[in-house]
C-alpha positions as CSV (number, residue, x, y, z in Angstrom):
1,X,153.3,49.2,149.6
2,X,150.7,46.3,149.2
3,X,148.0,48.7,150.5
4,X,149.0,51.2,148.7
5,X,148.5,49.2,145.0
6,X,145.4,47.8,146.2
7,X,144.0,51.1,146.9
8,X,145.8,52.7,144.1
9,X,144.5,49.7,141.5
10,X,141.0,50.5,142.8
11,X,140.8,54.0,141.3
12,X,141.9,52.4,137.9
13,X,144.4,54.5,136.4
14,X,144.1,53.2,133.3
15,X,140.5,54.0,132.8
16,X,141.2,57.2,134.6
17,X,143.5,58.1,131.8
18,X,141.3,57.2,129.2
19,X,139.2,59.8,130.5
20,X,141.1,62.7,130.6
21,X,142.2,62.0,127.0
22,X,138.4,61.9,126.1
23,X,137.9,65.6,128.1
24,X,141.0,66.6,126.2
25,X,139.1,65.3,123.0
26,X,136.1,67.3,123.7
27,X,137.7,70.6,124.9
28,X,136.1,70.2,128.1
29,X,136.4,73.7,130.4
30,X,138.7,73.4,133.2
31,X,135.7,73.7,135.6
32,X,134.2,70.6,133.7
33,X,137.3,69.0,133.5
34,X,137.7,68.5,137.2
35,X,133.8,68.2,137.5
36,X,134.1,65.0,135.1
37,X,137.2,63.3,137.1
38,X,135.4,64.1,140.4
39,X,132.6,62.4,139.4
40,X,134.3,59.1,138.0
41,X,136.3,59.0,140.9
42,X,133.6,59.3,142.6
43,X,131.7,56.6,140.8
44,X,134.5,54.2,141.3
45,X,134.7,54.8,145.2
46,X,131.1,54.3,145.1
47,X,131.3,50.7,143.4
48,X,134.2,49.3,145.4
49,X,131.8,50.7,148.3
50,X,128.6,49.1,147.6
51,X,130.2,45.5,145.8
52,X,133.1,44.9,149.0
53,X,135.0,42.6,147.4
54,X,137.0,40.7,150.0
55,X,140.5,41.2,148.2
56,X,140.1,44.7,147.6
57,X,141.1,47.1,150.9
58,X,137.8,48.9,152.2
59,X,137.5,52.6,150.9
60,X,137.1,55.0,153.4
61,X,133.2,55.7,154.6
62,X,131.6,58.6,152.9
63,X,134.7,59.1,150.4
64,X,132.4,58.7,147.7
65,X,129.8,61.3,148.9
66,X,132.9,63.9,148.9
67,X,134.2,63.2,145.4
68,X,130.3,62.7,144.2
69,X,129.5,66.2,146.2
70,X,132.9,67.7,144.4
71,X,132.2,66.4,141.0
72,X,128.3,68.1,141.1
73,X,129.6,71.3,142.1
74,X,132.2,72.0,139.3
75,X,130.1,69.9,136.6
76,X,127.4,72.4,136.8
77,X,124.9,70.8,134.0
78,X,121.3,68.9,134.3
79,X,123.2,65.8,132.9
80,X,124.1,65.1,136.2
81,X,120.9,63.7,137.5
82,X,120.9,60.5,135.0
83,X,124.3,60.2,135.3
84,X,123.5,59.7,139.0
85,X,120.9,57.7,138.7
86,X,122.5,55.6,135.4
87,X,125.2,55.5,138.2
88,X,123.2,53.6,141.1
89,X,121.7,51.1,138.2
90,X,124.6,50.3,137.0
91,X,126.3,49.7,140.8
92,X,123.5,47.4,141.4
93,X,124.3,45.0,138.3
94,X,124.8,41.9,141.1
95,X,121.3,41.9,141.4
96,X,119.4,39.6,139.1
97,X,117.6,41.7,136.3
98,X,120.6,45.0,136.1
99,X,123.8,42.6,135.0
100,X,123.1,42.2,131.4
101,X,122.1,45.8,130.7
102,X,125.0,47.0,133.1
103,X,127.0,47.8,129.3
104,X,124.4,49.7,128.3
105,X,123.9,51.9,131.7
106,X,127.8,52.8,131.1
107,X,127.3,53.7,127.7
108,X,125.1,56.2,128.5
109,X,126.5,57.2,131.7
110,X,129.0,58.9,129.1
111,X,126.4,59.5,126.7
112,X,125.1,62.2,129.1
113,X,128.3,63.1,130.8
114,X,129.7,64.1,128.1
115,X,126.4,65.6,125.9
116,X,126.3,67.5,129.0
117,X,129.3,69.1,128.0
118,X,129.4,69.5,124.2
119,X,125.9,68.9,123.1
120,X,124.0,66.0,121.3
121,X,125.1,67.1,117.5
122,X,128.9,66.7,117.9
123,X,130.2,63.3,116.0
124,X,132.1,62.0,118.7
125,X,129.1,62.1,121.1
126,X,127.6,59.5,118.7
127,X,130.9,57.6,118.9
128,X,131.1,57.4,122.9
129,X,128.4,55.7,123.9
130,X,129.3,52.7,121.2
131,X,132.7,52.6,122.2
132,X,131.7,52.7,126.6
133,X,129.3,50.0,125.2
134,X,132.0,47.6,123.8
135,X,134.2,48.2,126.2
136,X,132.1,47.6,129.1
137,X,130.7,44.6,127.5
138,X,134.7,43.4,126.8
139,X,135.2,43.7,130.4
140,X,132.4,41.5,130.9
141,X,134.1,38.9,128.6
142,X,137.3,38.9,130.9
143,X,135.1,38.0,133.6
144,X,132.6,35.0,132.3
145,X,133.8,32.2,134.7
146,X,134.2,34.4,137.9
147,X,130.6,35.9,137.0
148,X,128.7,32.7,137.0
149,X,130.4,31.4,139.5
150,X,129.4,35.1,141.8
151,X,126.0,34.1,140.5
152,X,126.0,37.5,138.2
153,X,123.6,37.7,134.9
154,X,126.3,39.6,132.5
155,X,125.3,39.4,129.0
156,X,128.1,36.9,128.2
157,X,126.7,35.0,131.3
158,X,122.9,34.8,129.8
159,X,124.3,34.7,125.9
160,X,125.8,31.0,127.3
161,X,129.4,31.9,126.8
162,X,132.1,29.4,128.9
163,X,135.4,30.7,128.9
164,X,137.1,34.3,129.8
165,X,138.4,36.0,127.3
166,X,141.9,37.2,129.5
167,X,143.2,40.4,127.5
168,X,140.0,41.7,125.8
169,X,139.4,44.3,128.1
170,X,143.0,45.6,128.2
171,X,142.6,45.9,124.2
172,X,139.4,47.5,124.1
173,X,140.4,50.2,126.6
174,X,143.4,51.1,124.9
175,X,141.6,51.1,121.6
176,X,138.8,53.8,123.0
177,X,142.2,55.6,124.4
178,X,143.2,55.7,120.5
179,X,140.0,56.8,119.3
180,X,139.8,59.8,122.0
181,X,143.5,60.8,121.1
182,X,142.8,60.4,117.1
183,X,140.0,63.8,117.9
184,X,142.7,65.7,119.9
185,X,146.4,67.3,118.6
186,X,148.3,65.5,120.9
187,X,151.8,64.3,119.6
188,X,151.9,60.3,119.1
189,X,154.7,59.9,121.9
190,X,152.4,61.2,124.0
191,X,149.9,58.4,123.0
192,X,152.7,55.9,123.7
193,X,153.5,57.0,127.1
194,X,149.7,57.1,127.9
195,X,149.8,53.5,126.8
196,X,152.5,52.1,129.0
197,X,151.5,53.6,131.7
198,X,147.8,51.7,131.3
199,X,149.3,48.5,130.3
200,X,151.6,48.3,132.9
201,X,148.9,49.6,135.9
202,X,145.9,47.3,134.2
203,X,147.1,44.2,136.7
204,X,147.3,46.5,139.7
205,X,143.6,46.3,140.1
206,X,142.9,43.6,142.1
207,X,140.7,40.9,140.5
């Protein structure tokens, strides 16, 4: 069972549902839809891969490629090639000069993902990339001390700030989650349900 939440706090659920409400948001096809999750997954596997954190399980070699190869197949749109390349920049934010812009990479990861999918004049696409932006850069904030102490250059890290901020990130990611569901029809209970289940599979990831 121990493996099994490491492994299963690796793919994130909570962000992972976060995302399908933003595809429901956007009225992504179903080909898209499964291209987009494919792709994150993907993503994910990708970073847990390349970073090898020492209490975090090993993914399996070449998972990744398989969910990346997936995720290009079914997402069918140019935006794939800077979201692949956003992607490898933002996986290398250990190294020196790549940790305090790693907020903005994930903003516009989505920026392109998504524009990908409904164009550049919809309002939420002007949204998304703000909200990936604070939210990535809360997560940052959760993290100050262990950061510094991994030597990492995260813009709280070069801004000079001490302490981590504990439940930031949990807030943030629910408040994106409300923002998605407030462009969709879905019935509040279903909102609710969508936020237990992130709050109570947020400590799963190992950290």
């Amino acid at each position: 069972m121990k493996t099994f939440l490491n492994y299963l706090g690796q793919f994130r659920v909570y962000s992972l549902l976060d995302l399908i409400i933003l595809l429901i948001a956007v009225q992504a096809a179903p080909q898209e839809f499964l291209g987009v999750i494919f792709l994150h997954l993907g993503f994910l596997v990708f970073l847990e891969t390349r970073h090898s954190h020492p209490f975090r399980n090993k993914m399996p070699k070449g998972l990744w490629a398989f969910l990346t190869l997936f995720g290009i197949i079914l997402y069918r749109h140019w935006e794939i090639i800077p979201f692949l390349l956003l992607s490898f920049f933002y996986v290398e934010k250990t190294q020196k000069y790549f940790g305090y812009i790693a907020p903005f990479l994930r903003a516009f990861q989505y920026f392109f993902l998504f524009g990908g999918i409904i164009g550049y004049h919809h309002q939420i696409i002007l949204i998304i990339p703000l909200v990936i932006f604070i939210r990535n850069f809360a997560g940052d904030l959760r993290d100050i001390t262990k950061d510094r102490n991994d030597g990492l250059k995260t813009l709280p890290v070069v801004l000079g700030l001490k302490n981590n901020i504990k439940y930031i990130h949990l807030i943030a990611m629910l408040s994106t989650t409300l923002i998605w569901w407030s462009f969709t029809s879905l019935p509040i209970h279903f909102l609710l349900v969508v936020f237990l289940v992130q709050i109570f599979s947020y400590n799963i990831t190992p950290r």
